[in-house]
C-alpha positions as CSV (number, residue, x, y, z in Angstrom):
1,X,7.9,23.5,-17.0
2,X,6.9,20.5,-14.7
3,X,4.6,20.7,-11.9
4,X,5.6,19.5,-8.7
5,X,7.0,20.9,-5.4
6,X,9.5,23.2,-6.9
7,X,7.5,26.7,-6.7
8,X,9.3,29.3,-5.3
9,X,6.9,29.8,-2.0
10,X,7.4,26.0,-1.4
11,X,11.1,26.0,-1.6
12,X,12.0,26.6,2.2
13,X,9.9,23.1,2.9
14,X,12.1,21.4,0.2
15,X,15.3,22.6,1.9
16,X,13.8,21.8,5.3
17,X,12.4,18.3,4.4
18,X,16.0,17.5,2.6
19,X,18.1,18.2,5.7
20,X,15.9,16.2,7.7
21,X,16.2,13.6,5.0
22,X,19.6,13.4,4.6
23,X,20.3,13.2,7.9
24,X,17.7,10.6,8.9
25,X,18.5,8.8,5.7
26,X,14.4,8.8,5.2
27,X,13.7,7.7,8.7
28,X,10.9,10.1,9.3
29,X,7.3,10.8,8.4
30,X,4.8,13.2,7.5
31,X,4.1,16.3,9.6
32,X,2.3,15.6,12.7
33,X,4.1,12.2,13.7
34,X,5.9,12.5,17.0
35,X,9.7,12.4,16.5
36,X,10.2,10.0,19.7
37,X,6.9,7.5,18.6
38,X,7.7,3.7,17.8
39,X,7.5,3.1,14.8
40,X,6.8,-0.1,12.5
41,X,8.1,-0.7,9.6
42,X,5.4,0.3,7.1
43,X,5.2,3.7,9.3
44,X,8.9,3.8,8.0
45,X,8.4,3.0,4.8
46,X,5.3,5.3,4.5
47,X,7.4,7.5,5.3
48,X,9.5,6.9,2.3
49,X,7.1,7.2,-0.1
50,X,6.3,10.5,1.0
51,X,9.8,11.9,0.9
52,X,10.2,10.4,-2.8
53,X,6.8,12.6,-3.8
54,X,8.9,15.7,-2.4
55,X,12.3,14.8,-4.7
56,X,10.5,13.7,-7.6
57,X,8.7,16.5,-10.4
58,X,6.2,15.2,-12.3
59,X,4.8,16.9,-16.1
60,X,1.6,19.0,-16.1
61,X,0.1,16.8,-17.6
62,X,-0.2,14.4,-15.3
63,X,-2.3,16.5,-13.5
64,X,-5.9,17.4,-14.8
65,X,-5.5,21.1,-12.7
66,X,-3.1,22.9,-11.0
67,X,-5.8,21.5,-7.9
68,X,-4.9,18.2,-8.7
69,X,-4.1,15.8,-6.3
70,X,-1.0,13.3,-6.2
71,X,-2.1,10.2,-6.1
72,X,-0.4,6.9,-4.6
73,X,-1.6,3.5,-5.2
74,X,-0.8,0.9,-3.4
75,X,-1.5,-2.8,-4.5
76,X,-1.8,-5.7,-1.8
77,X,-3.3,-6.7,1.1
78,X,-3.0,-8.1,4.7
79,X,-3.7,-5.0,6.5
80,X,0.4,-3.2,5.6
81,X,-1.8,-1.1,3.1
82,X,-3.9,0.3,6.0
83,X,-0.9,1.1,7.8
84,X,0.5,3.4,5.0
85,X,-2.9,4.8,4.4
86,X,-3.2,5.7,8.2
87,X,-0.2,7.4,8.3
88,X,-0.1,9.4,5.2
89,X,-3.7,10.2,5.6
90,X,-4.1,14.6,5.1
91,X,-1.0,14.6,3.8
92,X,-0.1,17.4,1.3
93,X,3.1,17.6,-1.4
94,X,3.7,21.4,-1.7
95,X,0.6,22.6,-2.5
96,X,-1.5,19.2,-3.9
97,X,-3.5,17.1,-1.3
98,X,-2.1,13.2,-1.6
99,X,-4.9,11.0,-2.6
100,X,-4.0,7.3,-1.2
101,X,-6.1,4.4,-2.9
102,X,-6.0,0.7,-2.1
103,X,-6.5,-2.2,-3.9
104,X,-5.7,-5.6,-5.3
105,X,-6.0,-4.8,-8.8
106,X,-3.3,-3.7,-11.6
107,X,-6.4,-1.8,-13.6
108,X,-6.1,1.7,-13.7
109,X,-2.8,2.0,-12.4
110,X,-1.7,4.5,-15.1
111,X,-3.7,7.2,-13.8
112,X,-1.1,7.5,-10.2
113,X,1.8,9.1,-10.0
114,X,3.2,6.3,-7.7
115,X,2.5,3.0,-7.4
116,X,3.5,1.0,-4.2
117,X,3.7,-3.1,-4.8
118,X,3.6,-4.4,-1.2
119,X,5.2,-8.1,-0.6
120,X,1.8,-9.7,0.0
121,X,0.9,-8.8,-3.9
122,X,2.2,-12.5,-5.3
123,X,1.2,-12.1,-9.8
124,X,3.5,-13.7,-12.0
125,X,2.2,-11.1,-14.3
126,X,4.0,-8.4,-12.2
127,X,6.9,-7.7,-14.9
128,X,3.9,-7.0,-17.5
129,X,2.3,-5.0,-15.5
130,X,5.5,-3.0,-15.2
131,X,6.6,-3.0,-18.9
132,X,3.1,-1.0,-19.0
133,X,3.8,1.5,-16.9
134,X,7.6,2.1,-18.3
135,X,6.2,4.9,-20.8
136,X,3.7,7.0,-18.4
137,X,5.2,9.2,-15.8
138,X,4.3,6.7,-12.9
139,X,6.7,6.0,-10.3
140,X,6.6,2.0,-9.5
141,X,8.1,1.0,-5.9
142,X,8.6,-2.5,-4.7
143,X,9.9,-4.4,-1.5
144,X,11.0,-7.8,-3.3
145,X,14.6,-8.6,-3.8
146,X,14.2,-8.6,-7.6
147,X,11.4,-5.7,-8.1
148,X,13.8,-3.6,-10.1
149,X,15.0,-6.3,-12.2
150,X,11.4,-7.2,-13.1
151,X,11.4,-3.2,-14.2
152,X,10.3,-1.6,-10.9
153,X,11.8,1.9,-10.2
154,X,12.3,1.6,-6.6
155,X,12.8,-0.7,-4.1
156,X,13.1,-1.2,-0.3
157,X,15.7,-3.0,0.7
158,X,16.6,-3.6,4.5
159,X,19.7,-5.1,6.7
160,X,18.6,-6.2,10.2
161,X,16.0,-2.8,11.2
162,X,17.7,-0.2,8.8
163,X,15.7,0.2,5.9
164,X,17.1,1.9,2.7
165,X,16.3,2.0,-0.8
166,X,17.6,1.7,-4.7
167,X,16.3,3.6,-7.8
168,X,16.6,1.9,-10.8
169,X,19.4,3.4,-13.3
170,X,17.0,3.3,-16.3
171,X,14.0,5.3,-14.1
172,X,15.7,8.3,-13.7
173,X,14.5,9.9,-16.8
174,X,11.1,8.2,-17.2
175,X,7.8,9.6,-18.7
176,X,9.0,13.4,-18.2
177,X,10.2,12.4,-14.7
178,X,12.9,14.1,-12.8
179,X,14.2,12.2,-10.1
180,X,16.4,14.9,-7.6
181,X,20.0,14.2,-7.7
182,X,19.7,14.5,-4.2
183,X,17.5,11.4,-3.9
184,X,19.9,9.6,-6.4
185,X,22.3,10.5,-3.9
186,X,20.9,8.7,-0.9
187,X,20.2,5.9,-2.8
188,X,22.2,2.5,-2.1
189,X,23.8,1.1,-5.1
190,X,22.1,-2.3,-6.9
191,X,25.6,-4.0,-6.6
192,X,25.9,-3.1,-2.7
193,X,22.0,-4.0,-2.2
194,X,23.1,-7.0,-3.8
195,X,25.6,-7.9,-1.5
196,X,25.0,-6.2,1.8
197,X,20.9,-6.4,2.1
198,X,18.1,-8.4,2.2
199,X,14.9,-8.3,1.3
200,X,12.4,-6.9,3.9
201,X,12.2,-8.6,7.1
202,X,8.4,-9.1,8.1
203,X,7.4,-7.8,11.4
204,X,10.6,-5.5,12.0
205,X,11.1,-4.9,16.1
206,X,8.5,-2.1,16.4
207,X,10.1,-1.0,19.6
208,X,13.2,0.3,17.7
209,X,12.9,4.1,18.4
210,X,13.2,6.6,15.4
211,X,15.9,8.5,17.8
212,X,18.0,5.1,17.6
213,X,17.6,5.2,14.1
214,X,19.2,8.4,13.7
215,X,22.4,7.8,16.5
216,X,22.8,4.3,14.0
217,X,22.9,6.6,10.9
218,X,24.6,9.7,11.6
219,X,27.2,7.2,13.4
220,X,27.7,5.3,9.9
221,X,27.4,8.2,7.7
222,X,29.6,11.1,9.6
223,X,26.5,13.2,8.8
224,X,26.5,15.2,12.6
């Protein structure tokens, strides 16, 4: 049995947070964010990270109590990390409270249940860092070009202001994972990120307005 956001008084929030996440393609955050806001692009991309804790189950015992928290740590600096932090601040994941640390240090990573690398964290040790966290049941996400060849999990990737993601073939059974098909689904695939997208583009318009977000992808998708 795996602990995450699959019990059963929690199930109308997954089906409610999937519909909105299909058709939004993960352009959307946390409760409590206007839907007509402006958003930057680690607002976006917190919002990411939030709807991969939703379509991700993690094993008991990765969690010391059922009170647990999840936790998220992100590595980097230059003030992106704050951004994330602000936004995802009071957050819950079914029933667990989201615990967000910061830092610039690779110690103690094994003890989150995600990992975000931003772009300002520059280690050539990075692909070590990641061979250690291939066995424990720790999601890795990156925004370089190359994160999930260097063994990362998942990773931003971005064309002009539309931001998407891939998930690394070999994650999607990882430490007692379970990555939701569902997720899988709405991932792009390495060979088109490859070809179609780039790697993040700093300082993203912030005036782009989640509504135009969601005209450009339901347009492109057939979704509505």
């Amino acid at each position: 049995m795996t602990t995450g956001t699959s019990q059963t008084k929690t199930t109308p929030i997954r089906t409610w947070l999937f519909a909105v996440f299909a058709v939004l393609l993960l352009f959307c955050l946390p409760c409590g964010k206007a839907s007509g806001a402006d958003y930057e692009e680690y607002e976006i991309k917190a919002g990411f990270l939030y709807n991969f804790f939703n379509f991700i189950k993690w094993p008991d015992r990765s969690f010391n109590s059922p009170q647990s928290p999840f936790i998220l740590i992100i590595v980097g600096s230059g003030g992106k990390e704050q951004t994330v932090e602000h936004a995802l601040q009071n957050s819950f994941v079914g029933t667990r409270p989201l615990k967000i640390i910061t830092t610039n240090s690779t110690e103690d990573l094994g003890k989150a249940h995600m990992v975000f690398f931003l772009e300002s964290y520059k280690n050539s040790d990075l692909p070590k860092v990641l061979a250690q966290l291939k066995g424990k049941p720790v999601i890795t996400v990156g925004e370089e070009k190359n994160f999930i060849t260097l063994g990362g999990d998942i990773n931003f990737v971005q064309r002009g202001t539309k931001i998407k993601f891939q998930i690394s073939p070999a994650s999607t059974e990882k430490g007692d994972l379970k990555i939701s098909s569902r997720l899988l689904m709405l991932a792009v695939a390495p060979e088109q990120s490859a070809i179609e997208y780039d790697r993040p583009i700093r300082a993203t318009a912030p005036s782009t307005r989640a509504s135009d977000l969601t005209q450009e992808t339901t347009r492109e998708h057939g979704i509505l």
